[in-house]
N, C-alpha and C positions, 0 to 999 in steps of 0.2 A: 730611831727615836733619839730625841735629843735630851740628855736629861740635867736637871741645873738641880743651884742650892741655894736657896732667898732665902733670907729673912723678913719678920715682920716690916712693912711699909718701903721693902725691894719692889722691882720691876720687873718685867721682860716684855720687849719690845718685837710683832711681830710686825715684819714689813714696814710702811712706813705710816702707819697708824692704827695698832691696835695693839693695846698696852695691857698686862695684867700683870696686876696688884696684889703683891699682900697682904691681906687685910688684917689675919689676926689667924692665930694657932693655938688649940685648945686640944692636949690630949691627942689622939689622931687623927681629927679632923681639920681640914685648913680650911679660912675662908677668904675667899679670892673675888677681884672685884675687874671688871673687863670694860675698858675705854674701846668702844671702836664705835665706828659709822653706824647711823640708823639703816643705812642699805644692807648691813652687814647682818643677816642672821645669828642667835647666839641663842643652844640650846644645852642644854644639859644632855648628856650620850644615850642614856635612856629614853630622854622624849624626843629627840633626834629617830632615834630608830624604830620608835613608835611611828611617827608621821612618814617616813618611808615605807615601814612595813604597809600603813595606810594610802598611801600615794600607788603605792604597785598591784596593791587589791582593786581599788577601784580602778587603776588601767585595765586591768584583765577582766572587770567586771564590762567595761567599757566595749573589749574587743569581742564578748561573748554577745553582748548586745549586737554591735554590728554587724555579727556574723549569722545572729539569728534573723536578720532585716532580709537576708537573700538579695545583696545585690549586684 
């Protein structure tokens, strides 16, 4: 893990386009603002891990399916 030290309306640059910002620091929360690609998914780690935990249910629900088809 790489870890840095911004301040308000600082950068950091990952790759070669996708920027997070600064935004503003209240107390202990920071709030941070994220330039990148529309192709580029961007989720919070929590609903991140929701739609995976999601994505691999329904595979397995998938393969119980196909399995009960006997073919």
């Amino acid at each position: 893990m790489l870890a840095l030290t911004r301040k308000r309306g600082e950068s950091i640059i990952i790759g070669d386009n996708i920027e997070i910002v600064v935004l503003g620091i209240t107390g202990e929360q920071t709030r941070i603002g994220i330039i990148a690609p529309k192709s580029i998914a961007v989720h919070r780690k929590e609903i991140f891990d929701q739609i995976r935990s999601e994505n691999t249910e329904a595979t397995l629900n998938v393969r119980d399916k196909l399995k009960n088809l006997n073919l």
